[in-house]
PAZALUM-194850 format. One record per residue (C-alpha): residue number from 0; x, y, z. Coordinates in pm, whole numbers. Layout:
<pts>
+-----+--------+--------+--------+
: num :     px :     py :     pz :
+-----+--------+--------+--------+
: NUM :      X :      Y :      Z :
...
+-----+--------+--------+--------+
</pts>
This chain:
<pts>
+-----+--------+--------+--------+
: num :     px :     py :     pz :
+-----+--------+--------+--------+
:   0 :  -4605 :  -6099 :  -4015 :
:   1 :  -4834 :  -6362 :  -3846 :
:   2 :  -5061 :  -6334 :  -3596 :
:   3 :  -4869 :  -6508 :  -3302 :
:   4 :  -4555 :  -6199 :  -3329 :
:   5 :  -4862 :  -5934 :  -3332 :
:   6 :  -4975 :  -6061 :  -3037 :
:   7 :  -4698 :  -5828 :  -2784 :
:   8 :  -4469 :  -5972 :  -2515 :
:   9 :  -4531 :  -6316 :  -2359 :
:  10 :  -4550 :  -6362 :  -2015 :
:  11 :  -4183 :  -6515 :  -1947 :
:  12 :  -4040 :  -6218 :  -2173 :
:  13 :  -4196 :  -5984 :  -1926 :
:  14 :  -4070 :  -6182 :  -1583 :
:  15 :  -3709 :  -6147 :  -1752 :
:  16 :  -3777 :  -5772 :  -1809 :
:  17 :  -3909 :  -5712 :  -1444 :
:  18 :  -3620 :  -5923 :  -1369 :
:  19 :  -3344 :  -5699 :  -1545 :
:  20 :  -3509 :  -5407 :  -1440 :
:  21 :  -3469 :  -5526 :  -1071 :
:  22 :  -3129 :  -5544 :  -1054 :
:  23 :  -3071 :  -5269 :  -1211 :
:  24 :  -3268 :  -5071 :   -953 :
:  25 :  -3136 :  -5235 :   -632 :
:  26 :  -2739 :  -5196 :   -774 :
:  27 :  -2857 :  -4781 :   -793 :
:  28 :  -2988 :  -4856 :   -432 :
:  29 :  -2670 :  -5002 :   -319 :
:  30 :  -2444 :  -4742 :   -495 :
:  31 :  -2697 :  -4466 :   -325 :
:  32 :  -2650 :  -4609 :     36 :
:  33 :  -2272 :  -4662 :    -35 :
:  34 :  -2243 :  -4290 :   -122 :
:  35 :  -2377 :  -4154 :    153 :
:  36 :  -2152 :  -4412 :    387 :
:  37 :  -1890 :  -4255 :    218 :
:  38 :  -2011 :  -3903 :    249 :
:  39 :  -2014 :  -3989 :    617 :
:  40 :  -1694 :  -4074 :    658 :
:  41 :  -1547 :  -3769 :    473 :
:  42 :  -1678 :  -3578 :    672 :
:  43 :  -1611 :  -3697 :   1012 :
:  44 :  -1236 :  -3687 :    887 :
:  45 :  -1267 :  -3333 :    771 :
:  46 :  -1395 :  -3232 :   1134 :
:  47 :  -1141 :  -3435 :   1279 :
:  48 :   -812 :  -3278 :   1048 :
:  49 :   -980 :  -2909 :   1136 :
:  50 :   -955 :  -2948 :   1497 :
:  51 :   -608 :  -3147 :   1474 :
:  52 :   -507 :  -2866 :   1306 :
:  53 :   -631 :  -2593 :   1551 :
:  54 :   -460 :  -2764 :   1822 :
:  55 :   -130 :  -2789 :   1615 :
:  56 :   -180 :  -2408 :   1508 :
:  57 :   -216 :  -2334 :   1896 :
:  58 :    116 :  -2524 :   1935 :
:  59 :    318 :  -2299 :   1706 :
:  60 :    198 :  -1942 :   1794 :
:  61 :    188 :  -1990 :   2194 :
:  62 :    448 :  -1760 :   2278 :
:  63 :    616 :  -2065 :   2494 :
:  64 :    668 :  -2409 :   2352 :
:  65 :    413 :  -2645 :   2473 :
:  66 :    565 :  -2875 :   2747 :
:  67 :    696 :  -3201 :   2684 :
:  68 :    492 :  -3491 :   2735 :
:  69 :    118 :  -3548 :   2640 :
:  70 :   -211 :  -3344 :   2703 :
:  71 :   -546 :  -3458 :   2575 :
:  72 :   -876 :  -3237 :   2571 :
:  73 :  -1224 :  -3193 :   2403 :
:  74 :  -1305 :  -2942 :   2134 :
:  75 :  -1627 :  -2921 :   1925 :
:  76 :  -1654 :  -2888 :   1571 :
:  77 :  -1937 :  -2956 :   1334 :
:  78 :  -2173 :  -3012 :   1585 :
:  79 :  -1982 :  -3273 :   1785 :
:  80 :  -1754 :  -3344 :   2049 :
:  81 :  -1382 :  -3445 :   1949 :
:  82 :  -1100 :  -3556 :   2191 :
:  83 :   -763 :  -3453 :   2133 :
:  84 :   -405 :  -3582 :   2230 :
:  85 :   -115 :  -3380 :   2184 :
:  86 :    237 :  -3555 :   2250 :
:  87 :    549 :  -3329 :   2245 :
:  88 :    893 :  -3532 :   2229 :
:  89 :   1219 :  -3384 :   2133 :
:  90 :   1394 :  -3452 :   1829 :
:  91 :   1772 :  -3559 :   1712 :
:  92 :   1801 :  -3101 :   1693 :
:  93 :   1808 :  -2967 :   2001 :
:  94 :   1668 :  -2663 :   1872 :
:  95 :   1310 :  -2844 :   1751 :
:  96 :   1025 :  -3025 :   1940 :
:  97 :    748 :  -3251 :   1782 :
:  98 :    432 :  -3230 :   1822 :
:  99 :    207 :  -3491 :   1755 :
: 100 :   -168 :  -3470 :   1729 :
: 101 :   -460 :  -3723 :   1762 :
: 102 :   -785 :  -3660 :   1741 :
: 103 :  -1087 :  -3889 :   1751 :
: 104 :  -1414 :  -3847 :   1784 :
: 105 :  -1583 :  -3835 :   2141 :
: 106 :  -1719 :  -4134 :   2271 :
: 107 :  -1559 :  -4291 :   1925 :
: 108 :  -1364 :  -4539 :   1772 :
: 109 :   -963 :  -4493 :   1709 :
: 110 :   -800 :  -4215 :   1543 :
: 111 :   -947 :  -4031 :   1273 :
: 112 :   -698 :  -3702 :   1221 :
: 113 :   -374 :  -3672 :   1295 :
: 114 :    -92 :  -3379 :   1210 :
: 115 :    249 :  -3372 :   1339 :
: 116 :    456 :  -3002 :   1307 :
: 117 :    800 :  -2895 :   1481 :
: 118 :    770 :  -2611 :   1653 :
: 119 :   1114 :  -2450 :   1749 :
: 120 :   1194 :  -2352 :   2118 :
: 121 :   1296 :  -1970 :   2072 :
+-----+--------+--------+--------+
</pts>
């Protein structure tokens, strides 16, 4: 070997190095911040299917059918306030209603849960 390859890295092979290594650090920043976005989001639409389907398990074991037409409320779940709308329309069988449930979260953006059931009127 000579001298000059004993010598250890030169200064532009370290700036590409520092360079790689960069970018490899901010893309596990990114995916980091990205996951917990996500985690976020699962979450709110968890909270938001449980109480959707509270209300719709209220629906079907009232011992009368929910009236027809809509009814909103609040509940809390997880620590926050969600609003709730619950439609009730008939269907082509006389013998079944729908009910239709929205839920978003208080204060919030559009729907984020939503369940539908038929609940039958004896």
């Amino acid at each position: 070997m000579t001298a000059r390859a004993e010598r250890g890295f030169t200064l532009l092979e370290m700036l590409v190095a520092l360079a790689v290594l960069s970018l490899g650090a901010l893309a596990l920043l990114n995916l980091a911040g990205e996951n917990t976005r996500t985690a976020s989001a699962v979450e709110e639409r968890l909270f938001a299917s449980v109480v959707a389907e509270n209300r719709a398990v209220e629906a079907l074991t009232q011992a009368r059918p929910p009236a027809l037409g809509e009814a909103s409320g609040v509940e809390a779940a997880g620590g926050r306030s969600w609003r709730w709308v619950r439609r009730v329309s008939r269907t082509p069988d006389p013998a079944l209603l729908r009910v239709d449930i929205r839920v978003a979260p208080q204060g919030g953006r559009g729907t984020v849960g939503e369940v539908t059931v038929f609940r039958g009127l004896t």
